[in-house]
Structure formats: C-alpha cells, structure tokens
C-alpha positions as CSV (number, residue, x, y, z in Angstrom):
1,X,0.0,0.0,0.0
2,X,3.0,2.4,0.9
3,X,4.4,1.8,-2.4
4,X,1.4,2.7,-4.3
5,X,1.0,6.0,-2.6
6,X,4.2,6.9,-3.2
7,X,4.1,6.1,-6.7
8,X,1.1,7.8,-6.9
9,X,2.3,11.1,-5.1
10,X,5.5,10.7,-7.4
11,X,3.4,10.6,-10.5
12,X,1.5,14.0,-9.4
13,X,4.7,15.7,-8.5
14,X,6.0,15.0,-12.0
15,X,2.2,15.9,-13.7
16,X,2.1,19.1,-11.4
17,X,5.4,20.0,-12.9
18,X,4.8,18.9,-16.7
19,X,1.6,21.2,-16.5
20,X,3.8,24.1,-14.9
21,X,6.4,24.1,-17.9
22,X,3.4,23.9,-20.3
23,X,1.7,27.1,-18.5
24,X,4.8,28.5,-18.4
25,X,5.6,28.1,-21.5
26,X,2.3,30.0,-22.7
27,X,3.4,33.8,-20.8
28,X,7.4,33.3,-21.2
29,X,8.8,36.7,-21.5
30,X,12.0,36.3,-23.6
31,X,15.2,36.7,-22.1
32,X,18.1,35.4,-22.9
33,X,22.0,35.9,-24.2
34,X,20.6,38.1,-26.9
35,X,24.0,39.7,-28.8
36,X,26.0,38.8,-26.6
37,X,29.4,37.9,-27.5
38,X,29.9,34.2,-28.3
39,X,25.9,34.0,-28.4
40,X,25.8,31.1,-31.0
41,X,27.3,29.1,-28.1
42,X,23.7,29.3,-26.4
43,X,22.0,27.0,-29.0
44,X,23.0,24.0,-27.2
45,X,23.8,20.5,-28.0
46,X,21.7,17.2,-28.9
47,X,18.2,17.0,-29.8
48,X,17.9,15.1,-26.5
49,X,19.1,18.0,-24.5
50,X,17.1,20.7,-26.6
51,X,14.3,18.5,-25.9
52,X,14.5,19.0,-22.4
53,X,14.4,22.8,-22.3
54,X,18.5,23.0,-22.1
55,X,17.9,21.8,-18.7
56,X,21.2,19.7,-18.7
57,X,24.1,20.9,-16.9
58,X,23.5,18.6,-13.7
59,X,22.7,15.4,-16.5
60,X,25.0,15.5,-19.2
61,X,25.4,11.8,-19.2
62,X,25.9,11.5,-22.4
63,X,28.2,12.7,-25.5
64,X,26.8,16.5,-25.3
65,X,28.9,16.5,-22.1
66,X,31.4,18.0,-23.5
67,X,29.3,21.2,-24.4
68,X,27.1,21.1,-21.3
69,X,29.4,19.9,-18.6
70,X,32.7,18.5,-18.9
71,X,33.0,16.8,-15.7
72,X,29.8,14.6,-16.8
73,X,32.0,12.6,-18.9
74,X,33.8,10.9,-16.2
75,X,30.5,8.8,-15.9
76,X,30.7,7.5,-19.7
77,X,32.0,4.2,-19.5
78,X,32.3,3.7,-23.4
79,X,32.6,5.3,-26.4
80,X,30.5,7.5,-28.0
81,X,29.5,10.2,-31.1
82,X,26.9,12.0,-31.5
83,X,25.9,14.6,-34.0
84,X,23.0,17.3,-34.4
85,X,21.9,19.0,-37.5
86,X,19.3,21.7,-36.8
87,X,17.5,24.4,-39.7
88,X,16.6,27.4,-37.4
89,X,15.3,30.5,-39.6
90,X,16.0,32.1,-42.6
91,X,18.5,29.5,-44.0
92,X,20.4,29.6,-40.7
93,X,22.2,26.3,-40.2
94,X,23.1,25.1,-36.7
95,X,25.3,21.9,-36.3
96,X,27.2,20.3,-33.3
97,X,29.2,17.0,-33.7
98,X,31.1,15.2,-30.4
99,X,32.8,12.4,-29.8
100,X,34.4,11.4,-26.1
101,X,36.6,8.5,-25.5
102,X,36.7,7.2,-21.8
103,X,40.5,6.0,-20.2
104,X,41.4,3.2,-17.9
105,X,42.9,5.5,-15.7
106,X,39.5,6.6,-15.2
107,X,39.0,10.0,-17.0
108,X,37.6,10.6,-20.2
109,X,38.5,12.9,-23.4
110,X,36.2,14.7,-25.6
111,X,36.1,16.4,-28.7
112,X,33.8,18.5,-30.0
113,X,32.9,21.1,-33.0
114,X,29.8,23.3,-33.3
115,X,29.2,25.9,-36.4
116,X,26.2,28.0,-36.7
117,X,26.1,29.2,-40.6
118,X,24.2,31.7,-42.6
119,X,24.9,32.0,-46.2
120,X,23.9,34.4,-48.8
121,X,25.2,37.7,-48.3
122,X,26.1,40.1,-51.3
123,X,29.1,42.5,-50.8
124,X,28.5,45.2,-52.8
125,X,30.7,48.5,-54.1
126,X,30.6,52.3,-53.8
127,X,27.8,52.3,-56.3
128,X,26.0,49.1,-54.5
129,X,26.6,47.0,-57.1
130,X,26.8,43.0,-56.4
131,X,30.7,42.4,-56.2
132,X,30.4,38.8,-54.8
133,X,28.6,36.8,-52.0
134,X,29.8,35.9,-48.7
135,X,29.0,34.2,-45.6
136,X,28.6,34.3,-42.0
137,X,30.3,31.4,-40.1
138,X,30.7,31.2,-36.4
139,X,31.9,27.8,-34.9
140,X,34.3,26.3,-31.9
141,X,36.0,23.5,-31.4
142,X,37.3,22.0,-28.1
143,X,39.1,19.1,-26.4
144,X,37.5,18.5,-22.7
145,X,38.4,16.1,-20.5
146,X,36.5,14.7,-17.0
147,X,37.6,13.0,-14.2
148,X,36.1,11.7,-10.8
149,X,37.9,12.8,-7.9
150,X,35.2,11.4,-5.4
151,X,32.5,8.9,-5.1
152,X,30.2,11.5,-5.6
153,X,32.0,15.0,-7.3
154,X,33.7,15.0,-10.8
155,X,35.2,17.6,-12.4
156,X,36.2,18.9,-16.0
157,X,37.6,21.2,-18.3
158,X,37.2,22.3,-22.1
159,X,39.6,24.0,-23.9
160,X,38.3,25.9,-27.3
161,X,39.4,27.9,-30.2
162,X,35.9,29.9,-31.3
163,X,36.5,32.0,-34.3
164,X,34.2,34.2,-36.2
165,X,34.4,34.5,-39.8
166,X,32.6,37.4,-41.6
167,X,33.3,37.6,-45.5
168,X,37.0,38.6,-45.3
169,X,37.1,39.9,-41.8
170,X,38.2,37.0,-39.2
171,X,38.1,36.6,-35.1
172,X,38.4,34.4,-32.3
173,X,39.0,33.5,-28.6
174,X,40.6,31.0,-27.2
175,X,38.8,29.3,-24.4
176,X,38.9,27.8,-20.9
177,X,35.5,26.2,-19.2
178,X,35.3,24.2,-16.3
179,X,32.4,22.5,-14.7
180,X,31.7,20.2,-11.6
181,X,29.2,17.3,-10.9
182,X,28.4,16.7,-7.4
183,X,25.4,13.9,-6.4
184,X,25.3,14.1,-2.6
185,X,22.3,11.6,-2.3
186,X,20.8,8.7,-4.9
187,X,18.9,10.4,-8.2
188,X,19.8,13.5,-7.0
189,X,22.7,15.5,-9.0
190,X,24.0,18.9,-8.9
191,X,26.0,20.8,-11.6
192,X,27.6,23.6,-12.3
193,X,29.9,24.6,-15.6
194,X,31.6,27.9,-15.7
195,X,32.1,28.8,-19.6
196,X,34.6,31.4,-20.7
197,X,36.7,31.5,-17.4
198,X,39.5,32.1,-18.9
199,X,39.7,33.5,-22.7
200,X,42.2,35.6,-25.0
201,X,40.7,37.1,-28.1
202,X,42.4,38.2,-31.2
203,X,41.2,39.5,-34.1
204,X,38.3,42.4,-33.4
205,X,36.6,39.9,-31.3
206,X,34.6,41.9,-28.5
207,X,35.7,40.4,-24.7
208,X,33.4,37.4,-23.6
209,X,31.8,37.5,-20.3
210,X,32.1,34.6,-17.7
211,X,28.8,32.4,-18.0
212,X,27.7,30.9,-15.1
213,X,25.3,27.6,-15.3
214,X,23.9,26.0,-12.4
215,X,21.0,23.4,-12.2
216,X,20.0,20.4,-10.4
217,X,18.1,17.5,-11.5
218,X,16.4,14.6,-9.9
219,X,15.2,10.7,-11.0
220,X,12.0,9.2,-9.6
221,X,9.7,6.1,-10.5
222,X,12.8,4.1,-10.9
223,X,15.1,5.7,-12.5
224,X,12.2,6.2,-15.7
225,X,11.3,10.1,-14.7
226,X,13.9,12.8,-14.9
227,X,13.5,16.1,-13.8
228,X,16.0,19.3,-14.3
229,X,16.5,22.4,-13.7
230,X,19.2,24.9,-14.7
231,X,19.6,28.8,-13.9
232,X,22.1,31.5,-15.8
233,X,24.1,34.3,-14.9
234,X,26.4,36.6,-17.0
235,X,29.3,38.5,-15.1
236,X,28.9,42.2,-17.0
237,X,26.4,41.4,-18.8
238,X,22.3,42.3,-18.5
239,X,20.9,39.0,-19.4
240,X,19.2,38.5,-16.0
241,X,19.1,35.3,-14.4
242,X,17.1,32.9,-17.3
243,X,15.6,29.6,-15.9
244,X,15.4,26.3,-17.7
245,X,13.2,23.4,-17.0
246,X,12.9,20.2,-18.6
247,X,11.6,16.5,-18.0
248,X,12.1,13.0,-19.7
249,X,10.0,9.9,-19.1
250,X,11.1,6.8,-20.7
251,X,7.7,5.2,-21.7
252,X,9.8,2.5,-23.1
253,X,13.0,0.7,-22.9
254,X,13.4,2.4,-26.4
255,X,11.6,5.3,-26.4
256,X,11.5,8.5,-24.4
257,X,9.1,11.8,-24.3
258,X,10.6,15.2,-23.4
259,X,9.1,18.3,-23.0
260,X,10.6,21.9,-21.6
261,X,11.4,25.3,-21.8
262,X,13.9,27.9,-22.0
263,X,14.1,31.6,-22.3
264,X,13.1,31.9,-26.1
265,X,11.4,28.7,-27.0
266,X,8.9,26.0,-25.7
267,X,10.4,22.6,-26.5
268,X,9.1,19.0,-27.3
269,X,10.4,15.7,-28.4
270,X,11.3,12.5,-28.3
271,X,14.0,9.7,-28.3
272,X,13.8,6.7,-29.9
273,X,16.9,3.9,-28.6
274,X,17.9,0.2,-30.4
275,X,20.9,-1.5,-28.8
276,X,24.0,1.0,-29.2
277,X,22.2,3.8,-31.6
278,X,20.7,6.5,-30.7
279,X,17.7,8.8,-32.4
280,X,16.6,12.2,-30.9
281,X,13.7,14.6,-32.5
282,X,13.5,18.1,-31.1
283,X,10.9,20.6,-32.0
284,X,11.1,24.4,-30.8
285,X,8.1,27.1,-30.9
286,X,10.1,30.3,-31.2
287,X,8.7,33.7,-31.7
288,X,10.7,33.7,-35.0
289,X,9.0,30.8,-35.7
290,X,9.5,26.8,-35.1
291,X,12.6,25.2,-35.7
292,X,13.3,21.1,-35.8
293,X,16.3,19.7,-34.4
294,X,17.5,15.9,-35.1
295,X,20.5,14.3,-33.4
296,X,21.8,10.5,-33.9
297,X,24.0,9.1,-31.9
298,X,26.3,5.6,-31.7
299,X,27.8,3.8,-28.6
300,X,30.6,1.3,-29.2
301,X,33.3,-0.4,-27.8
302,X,33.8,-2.1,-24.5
303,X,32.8,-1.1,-21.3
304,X,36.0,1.3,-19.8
305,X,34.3,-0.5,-16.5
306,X,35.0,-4.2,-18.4
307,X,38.2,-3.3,-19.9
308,X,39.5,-2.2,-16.4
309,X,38.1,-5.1,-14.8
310,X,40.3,-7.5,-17.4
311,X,43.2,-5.9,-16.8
312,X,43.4,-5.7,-13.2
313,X,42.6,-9.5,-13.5
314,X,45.8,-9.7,-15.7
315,X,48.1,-7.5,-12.8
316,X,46.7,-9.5,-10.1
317,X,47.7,-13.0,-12.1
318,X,50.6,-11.9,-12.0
319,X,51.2,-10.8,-8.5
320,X,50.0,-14.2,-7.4
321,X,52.7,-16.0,-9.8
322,X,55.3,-13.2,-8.2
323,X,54.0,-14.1,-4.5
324,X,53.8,-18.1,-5.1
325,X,57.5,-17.5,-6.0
326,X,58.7,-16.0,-3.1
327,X,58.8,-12.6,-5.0
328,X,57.0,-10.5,-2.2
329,X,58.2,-7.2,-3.6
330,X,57.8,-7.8,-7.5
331,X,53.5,-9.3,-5.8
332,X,52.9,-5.8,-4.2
333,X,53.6,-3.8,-7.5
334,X,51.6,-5.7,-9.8
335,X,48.3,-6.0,-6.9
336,X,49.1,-1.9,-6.4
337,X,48.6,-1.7,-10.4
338,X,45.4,-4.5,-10.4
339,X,44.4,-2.6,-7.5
340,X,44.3,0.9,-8.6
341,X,42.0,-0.2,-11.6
342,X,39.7,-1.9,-9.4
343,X,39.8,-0.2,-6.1
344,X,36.8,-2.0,-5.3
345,X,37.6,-5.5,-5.4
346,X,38.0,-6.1,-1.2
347,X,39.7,-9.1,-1.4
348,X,42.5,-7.7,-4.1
349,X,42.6,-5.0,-0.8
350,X,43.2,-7.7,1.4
351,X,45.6,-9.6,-0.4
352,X,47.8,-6.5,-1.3
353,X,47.8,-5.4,2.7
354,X,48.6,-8.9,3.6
355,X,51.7,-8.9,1.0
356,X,53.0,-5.5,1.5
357,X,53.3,-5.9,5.3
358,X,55.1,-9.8,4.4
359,X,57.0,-7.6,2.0
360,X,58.7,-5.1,4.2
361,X,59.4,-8.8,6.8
362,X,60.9,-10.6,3.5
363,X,62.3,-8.0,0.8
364,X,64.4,-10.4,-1.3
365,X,63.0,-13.8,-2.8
366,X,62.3,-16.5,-0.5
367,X,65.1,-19.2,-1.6
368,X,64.4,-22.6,-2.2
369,X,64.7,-24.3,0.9
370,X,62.7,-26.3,3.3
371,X,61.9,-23.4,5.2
372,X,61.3,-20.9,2.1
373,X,59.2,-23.9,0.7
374,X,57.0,-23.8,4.1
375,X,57.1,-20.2,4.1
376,X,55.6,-19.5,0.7
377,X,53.0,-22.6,1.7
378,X,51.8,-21.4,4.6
379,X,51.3,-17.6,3.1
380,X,49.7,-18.8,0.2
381,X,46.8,-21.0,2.3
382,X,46.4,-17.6,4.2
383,X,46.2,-15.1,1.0
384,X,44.3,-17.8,-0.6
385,X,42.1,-19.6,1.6
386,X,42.5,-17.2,4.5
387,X,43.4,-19.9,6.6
388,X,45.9,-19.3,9.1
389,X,46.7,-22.2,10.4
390,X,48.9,-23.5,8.4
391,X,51.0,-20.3,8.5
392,X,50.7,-21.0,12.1
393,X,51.9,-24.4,12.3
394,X,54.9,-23.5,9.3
395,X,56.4,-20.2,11.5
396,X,56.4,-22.3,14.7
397,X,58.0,-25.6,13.1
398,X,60.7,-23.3,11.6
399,X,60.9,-21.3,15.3
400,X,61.1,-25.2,16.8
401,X,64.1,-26.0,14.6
402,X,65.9,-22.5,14.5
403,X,64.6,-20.6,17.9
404,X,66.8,-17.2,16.5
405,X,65.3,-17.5,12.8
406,X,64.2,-13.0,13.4
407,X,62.5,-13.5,9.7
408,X,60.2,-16.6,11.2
409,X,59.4,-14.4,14.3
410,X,58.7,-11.1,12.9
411,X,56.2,-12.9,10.5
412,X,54.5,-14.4,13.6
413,X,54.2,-11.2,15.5
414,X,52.2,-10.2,11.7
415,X,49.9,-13.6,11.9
416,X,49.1,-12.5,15.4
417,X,48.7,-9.2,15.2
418,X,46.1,-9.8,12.1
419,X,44.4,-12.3,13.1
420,X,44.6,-11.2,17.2
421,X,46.1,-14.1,18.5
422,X,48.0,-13.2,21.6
423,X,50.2,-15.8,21.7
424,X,51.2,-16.8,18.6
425,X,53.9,-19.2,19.8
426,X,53.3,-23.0,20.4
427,X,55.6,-23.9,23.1
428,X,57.7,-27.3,22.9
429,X,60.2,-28.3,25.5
430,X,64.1,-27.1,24.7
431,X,66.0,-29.5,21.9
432,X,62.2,-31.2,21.1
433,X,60.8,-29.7,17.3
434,X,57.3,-29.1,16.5
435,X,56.8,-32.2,14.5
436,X,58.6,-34.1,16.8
437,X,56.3,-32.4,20.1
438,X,53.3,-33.0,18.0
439,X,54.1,-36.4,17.4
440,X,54.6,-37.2,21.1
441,X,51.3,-35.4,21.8
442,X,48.9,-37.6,19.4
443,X,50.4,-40.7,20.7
444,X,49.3,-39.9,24.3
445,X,45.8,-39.2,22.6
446,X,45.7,-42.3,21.2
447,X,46.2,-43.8,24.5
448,X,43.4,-41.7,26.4
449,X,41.1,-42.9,23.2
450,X,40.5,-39.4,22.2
451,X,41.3,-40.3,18.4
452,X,40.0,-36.9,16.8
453,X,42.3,-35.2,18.7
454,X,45.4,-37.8,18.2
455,X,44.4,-37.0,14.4
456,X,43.9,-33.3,14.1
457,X,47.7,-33.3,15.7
458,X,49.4,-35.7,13.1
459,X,47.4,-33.6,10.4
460,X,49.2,-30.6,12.0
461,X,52.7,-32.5,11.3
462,X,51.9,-33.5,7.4
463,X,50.8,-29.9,7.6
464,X,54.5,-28.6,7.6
465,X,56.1,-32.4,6.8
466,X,54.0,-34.2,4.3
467,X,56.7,-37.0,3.9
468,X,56.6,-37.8,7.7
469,X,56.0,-41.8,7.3
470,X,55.7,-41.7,11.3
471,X,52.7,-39.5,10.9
472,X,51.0,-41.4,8.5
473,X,51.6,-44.8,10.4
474,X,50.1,-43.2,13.6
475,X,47.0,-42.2,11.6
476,X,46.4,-44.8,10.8
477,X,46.4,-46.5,13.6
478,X,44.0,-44.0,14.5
479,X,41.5,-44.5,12.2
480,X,41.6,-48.1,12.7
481,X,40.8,-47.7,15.7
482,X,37.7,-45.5,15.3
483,X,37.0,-48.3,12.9
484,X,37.2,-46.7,9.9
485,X,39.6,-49.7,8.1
486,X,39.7,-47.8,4.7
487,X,41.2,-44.5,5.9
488,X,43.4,-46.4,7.8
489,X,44.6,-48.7,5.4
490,X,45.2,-45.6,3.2
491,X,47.2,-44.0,5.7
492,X,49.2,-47.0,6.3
493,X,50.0,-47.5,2.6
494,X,50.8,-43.9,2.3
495,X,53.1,-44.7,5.1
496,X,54.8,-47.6,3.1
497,X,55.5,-45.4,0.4
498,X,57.2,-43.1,2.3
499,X,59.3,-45.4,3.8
500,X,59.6,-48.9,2.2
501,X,61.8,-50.6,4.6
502,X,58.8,-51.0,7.2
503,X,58.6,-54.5,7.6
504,X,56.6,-54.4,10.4
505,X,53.8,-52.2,8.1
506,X,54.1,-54.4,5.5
507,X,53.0,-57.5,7.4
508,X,50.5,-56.1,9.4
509,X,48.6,-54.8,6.2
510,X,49.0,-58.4,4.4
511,X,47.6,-59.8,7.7
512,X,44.5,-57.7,8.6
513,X,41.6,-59.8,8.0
514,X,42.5,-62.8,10.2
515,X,44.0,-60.4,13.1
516,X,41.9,-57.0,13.1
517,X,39.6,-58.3,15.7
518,X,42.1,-59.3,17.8
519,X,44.0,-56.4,18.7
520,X,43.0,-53.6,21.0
521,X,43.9,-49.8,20.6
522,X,46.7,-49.9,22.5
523,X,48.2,-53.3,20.8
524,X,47.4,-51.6,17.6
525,X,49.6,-48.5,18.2
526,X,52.1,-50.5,20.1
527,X,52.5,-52.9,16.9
528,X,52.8,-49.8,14.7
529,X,55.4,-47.6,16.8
C-alpha cells in the first residue's frame, strides 16, 4: 500500500510540474544571451538536451557533455558520437558534432565542434553594385576532458578555439570552461559549468563574459522520470538570471518523451533507442518561428568499467605468480597496479595489505629451501584460503628448529597481530621440534582414546612435513581404531610409500583380516610404533 502511494504522489509531482512548464511556456517573456558575444554558443547540443528545455548541466550523461558539462564525462563508460543537424530561420544552419573517448585511468576525453552558418550575403561596391557573395560562419571547437575525484563530485575542463568569420574579416577567442558534478544523495545531482573563465581574443573579437550555469536534476519512479533544472548568470552582462526546465519519461525501454522550456522557446520531443544507436527529434516554438532539431547518436566499444576489470585481472595474475615464487616485492607492485583499476575488489585490498606488510618482513626472494618452501606454503593457504593455520603451524616448526630464525618471528608477531592471537607461539620443551612435540602429543591421545584429537595433531605435522612416514603410520592407527579400516589402510600404505623398509607395516597390512579383531587400541599402536 506504501508503495502505491508513493508512486502515486510521485506521479503527481511530475504531472504538477509537466503542466507548470506547459503554462509557463504560454506567458514566457524572452530573455536570454541576446547579442551577446559568443551568443551562437547558447544554442545548445543534442536533440535530447534541446528537448529537455537545455535543462542539462547537472545530467549530461551523455556525448553533449562536452558542451554542457565536462566533468559529466567521467560517468561515460564507453565510447561514443553523436551529432546534431538543426535548420533554425532564414537559411540559418546550426550543427554540433562530439565524440568522447573514456580511459582506464578513469577519465575521459572529448572532442567537440559546433558551427552556426548563414549564407547568402552580397558584398556590394561604392555604387551598391553586387561584387560577390559571402558568408557568416561562427563555430568552436574544443578538447574536454573529465575525471572523478570522489564517489560522488567529478570535475572537468574544455579547452576551445571559437573563431568568427565574416566575409574577409576574421576573429576568435581561445577558451577555458570548467564544470563540476556533485550527487550528494541517490537520483539526486548537482552541476555547475563555468564557460569562458579564462579567454584571450584576437582578431576584433569583443571580450566574452564569464557564463555561469547551475542546475540540479532529480530521477524518480525508478530511474524512468527525470527532472532538471538549470539557472544562468552573466558577469557584465544584463541578461538576467534565465531559468530552464525540462523533463524525460522513458515510456519505453526504447523510447522516451521530453518536454521543456527555456528563455526563447517551448520545447518538445522524443527519443527513440535500439541497442548501441541513438535517435533524438526536437521541436522548438520560437517567436521567429519553429525550428526542428534531429541528433543520432552511436555507442561502441567495451565497457571502460570491463576493460578495467580484465586488466586488473591480468596485474593481479601476475602478483600471485610473483608471490607463489617467493617474489613479495615484485607481488605488491603488480596487486598496487590490479588494484588501482579496481579499487573496489575487497579481497584484491586484502591480499595487497597482507603482501606489502610480508613484504617489508621478507624483501628479497624467499630461496628454495625447506623453510622458504614452508614459508611461501603457509602464506599462500592464508592469501588464498585465509586460513591461518597452516602459516601457524609453518612459522612455529621453523621457530622449533631454528629458535633465532628474526624472519620466522617477525612474520608471527604479523599472523598475530592480524588475526589477534595473543600468543602466537606454540611452546615445545628445549632441543624437542614441533613435529617431533606433535608427534609425542597424538600418541598420548591415542592412548586416552581421544582419536579426533590424536588425528587433528598428526594432520598438524603433514601440515608442515607431508613426507613424515611416522605421521602417516600413527593415523592410521587411528582410524583403525575409530574403525574406519579404509582411511586407515590408506594411511598406512601412504606410510609404506614413504618409507619402504617397514617390515613391520608391511605385514600387518597383508595380515588384517584374520587379526583386526584381535587387537585392541593400545596393541594396535604399540605394533605400529
């Protein structure tokens, strides 16, 4: 019931506004850039945009960013161009082309041109005679580029050449726009672009005033409804302060309606979407008359996001390679590059913190010993299956056999303090090894019959000696006695292999099925000893 009344309330909002752009639209005094210097620049970008009343600067989502708001672009994830071609009035031609081009580093360039022609003009001499026809061309081109510098706020900056171009006579400024993107809750953005910051003319171009556009926009009923909002102001320049409004609904997954207004025109259209391709319609009631705008636009490429992904998969490969090999140093490097691609990924973060801090313990390659061997086992159970255990029982065995081994005891301070285990340290009496103490210790459970412990202690001593033939002979004496014959007899031929010359093993298995009922536990494990 909740979520049909606030559909419901959503849905009236978004009427109750439609209907005020429409009665807006009806008494709109127009205001608006007017002769301003650099006016053409007002005309906007994509019939999508247009469509929406210009109401874009806290959207621009798509390739128009780079007109609207630079820092929108850090949010394209692939490829894109779009173009608009646009009649206005009296043979005046209005086009705007743009194509951006995201990084992995997680910014993204655009380029862009705009021209607004008007052809037709006859110079004429002293005695106004026709001498030759010329036209009126006005255009800019710009490279932007966006980046996001927070979860939530992304930034960008344009840099254009506008020129003017009047039968022989020629002018131009070159450019500097920044903008910002900030979304401080879910649907809700805010956006701001600053055009003509910064800008050196040459040529009899008149100086351009700093444009300031603010607006804020908002997505309801899933994501379908999109509401916007933008505001203008000129420094030294009477254009007061001219509001846009403008809505989309997608009725469709491939088609949405738009309606809005700006200063000078009531706007209305539509957008029609299939796979990567693009179609926008824009129509403009202007007091000079209406004008029709059409856009098409084309996505392609892989996913930025995908192509990221990939190749932190491919650093991170390679880190685990460098840190299976004992290469601690050469492991943090490639995770740091895997990571900073995918900052994300939590267990890439735990597995580069765990390496660095075994890193600055072991800075050189772990050689090719027994104890580098049980080393790089023990940290790769941990990285890998986060169990310590074995990292546990490796550190001690080594501390057992080499009490002074500072590399072995630094590294078990780490295990500790990660996984908060105040005492780290298995004691064993002086001159006694951990395989050795454990050994000991699962005999004497075998004699108390506690046979799940006696094993869990020889499965600590193939832990960090897998070829202990001892081990295996003792667990399977232990199984047998639980009465589990198969593990045992497992065991005990895993025992054989590891040492041959066990007679005593040999027999015992060849003689089970007449004598297995006759022996007790205690005979059992007294026969294999």
């Amino acid at each position: 019931m909740r979520k049909i009344i606030k559909q419901t309330a959503l849905t009236a909002a978004a009427a109750l506004y439609l209907g005020a752009v429409a009665g807006i639209a009806v008494n709109w005094a127009g205001t608006g850039r007017g002769g301003m210097p650099g006016a053409f620049m007002s005309w906007g970008a994509g019939a999508r945009s247009l469509g929406m009343g210009k109401a874009f600067v806290s959207i621009a989502d798509d390739a128009t960013a780079t007109y609207w708001n630079p820092a929108g672009l850090a949010g394209i994830t692939r490829s894109e161009l779009t173009a608009l071609h646009s009649v206005l009035w009296g043979g005046t031609v209005y086009d705007f082309i743009s194509y951006v081009q995201p990084t992995r580093g997680g910014g993204t360039f655009g380029f862009s041109g705009t021209r607004l022609f008007l052809g037709g003009f006859e110079g004429r001499d002293a005695q106004n005679r026709v001498t030759h026809e010329f036209e009126d061309i006005q255009s800019a081109y710009g490279v932007s580029y966006g980046q996001k510098i927070l979860d939530t706020l992304s930034i960008g900056a344009t840099l254009k050449k506008m020129s003017h171009t009047l039968d022989d006579h020629k002018s131009g400024s070159y450019i500097v726009d920044m903008g910002a993107l900030y979304s401080p809750v879910d649907n809700l953005s805010l956006g701001m672009n600053l055009q003509n910051l910064l800008a050196v003319t040459y040529g009899t171009s008149d100086d351009l005033p700093i444009v300031a556009r603010m607006g804020l926009s908002y997505r309801l009923l899933r994501e379908r409804l999109t509401l916007g909002m933008d505001v203008q102001s000129a420094i030294g320049w009477e254009m007061g302060t001219p509001l846009h409004l403008g809505a989309e609904y997608w009725a469709a997954n491939f088609l949405a309606l738009r309606m809005g207004i700006d200063p000078q025109e009531f706007n209305m259209g539509f957008g029609l979407r299939y796979e990567d391709y693009g179609l926008d319609y824009a129509y403009a009631s202007h007091e000079l008359g209406g004008s029709h705008r059409i856009s098409a636009s084309i996505t392609f490429g892989r996913s930025v996001e995908a192509l990221k992904q990939m190749s932190s998969r491919e650093h991170e490969v390679e880190g685990d390679a460098a840190y299976e090999a004992g290469l601690y140093r050469e492991a943090v490097r490639s995770y740091e590059r895997a990571y900073s691609l995918n900052p994300d990924n939590r267990d890439l973060a735990r597995k580069l913190d765990i390496i660095s801090r075994i890193a600055d313990i072991i800075p050189r390659k772990v050689e090719d010993t027994n104890i580098g061997r049980l080393i790089r086992q023990g940290v790769k159970e941990y990285v890998e299956h986060n169990n310590a255990q074995v990292l546990l029982l490796a550190l001690n065995h080594i501390l057992s056999e080499d009490p002074e081994d500072e590399v072995a005891r630094r590294l078990l301070r780490l295990l500790g303090s990660l996984e908060g285990i105040p005492e780290p340290r298995i004691r064993v009496p002086r001159g006694v090894t951990l395989t050795e103490y454990k050994l000991h210790e699962a005999l004497q459970y075998f004699y108390d019959a506690r046979y799940s412990e006696a094993i869990r202690e020889l499965q600590d001593v193939l832990t960090v000696d897998p070829g202990n033939a001892a081990a295996y002979k003792r667990l399977g004496s232990a199984f047998f006695a639980m009465g589990n014959e198969e593990r045992a007899v497992e065991a005990w031929e895993e025992s054989l292999r590891r040492d041959p010359s066990d007679d005593n093993l040999r027999d015992f298995l060849n003689n089970i099925p007449e004598r297995q009922r006759d022996f007790e536990p205690e005979e059992i494990m007294e026969e294999m000893r």
